[in-house]
C-alpha positions in Angstrom: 0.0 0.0 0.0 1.9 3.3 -1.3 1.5 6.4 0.9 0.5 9.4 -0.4 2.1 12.7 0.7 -1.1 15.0 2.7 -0.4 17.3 -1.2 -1.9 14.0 -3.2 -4.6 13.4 -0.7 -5.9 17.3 -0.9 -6.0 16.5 -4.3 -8.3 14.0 -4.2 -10.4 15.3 -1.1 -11.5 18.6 0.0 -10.5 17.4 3.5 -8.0 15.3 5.0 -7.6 15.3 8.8 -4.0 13.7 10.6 -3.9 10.2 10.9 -4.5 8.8 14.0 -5.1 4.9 14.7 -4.0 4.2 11.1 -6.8 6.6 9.2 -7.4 9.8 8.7 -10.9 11.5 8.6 -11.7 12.6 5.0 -14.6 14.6 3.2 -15.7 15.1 -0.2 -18.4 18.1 -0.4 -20.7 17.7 2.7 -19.8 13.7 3.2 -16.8 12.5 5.4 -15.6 9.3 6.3 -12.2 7.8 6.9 -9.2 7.0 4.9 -6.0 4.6 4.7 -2.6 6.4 4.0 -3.0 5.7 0.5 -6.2 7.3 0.1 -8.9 4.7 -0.4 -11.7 5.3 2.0 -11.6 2.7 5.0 -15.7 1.8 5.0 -18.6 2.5 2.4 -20.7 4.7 4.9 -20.9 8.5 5.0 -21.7 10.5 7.8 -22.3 14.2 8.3 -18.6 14.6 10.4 -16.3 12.8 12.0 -13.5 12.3 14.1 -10.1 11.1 14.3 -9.9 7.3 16.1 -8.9 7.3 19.9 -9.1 3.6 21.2 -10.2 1.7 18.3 -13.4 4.0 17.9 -14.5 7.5 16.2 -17.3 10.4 16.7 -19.5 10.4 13.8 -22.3 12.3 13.4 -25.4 12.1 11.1 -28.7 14.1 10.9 -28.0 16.3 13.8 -26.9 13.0 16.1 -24.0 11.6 17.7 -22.4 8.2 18.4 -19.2 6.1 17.8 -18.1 4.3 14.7 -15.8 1.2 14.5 -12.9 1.5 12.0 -14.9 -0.4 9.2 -17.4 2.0 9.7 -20.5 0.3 11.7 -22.0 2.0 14.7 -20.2 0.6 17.8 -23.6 0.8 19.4 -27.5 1.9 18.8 -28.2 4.7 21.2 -27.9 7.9 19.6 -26.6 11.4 21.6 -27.1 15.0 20.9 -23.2 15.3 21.3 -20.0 12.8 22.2 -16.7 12.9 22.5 -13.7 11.1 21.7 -12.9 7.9 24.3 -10.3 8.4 26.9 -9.8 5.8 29.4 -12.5 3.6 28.6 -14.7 6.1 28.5 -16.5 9.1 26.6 -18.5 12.2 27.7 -22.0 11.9 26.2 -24.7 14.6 26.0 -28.4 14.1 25.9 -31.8 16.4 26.4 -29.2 18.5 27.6 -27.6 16.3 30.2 -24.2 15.3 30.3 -22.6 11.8 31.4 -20.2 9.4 30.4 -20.9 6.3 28.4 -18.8 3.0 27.9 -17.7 1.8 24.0 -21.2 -0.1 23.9 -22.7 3.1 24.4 -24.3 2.7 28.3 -24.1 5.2 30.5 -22.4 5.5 33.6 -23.8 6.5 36.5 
């Protein structure tokens, strides 16, 4: 797999985030996804925004909601937040009718 220099890959997207975990987060007009270091997208899905990977899992967010992806990009869980952010320690801060808690990588809360 050749890598491409971060000049190739703004070639070929309109946005190319660092590479973190092995892929970067990419966009191509309002869609964005992930990419390998040779620029092929990592996963068919498309998402709204997301983030860079931070223990094996990334924000994503699609019509106006928030959750996790895998890095073949599947949900990592079903519950869907009004905001999330990136894992740290096992866990992430999680947002929702405007209270805020932690959730696990399955997406349940801690309390």
């Amino acid at each position: 797999m050749e890598t491409l220099t971060r000049k190739k890959l703004l070639q070929m997207y309109d946005h190319v985030g660092i590479f973190h975990e092995d892929l970067a987060e990419a966009g191509k007009g309002e869609e964005y996804f992930h990419i390998h270091p040779d620029g092929t997208p990592a996963y068919k899905q498309r998402y709204d925004w997301v983030g860079p990977f931070y223990e094996g899992l990334a924000v994503a967010g699609k019509d106006e909601k928030w959750f996790h992806i895998h890095p073949n990009g599947t949900p990592a869980y079903e519950q869907k937040y009004d905001w999330v952010g990136p894992f740290q320690d096992g866990l992430a801060q999680a947002r929702k009718d405007k209270e805020s808690f932690h959730i696990r990588p399955d997406g349940t809360r801690v309390d």
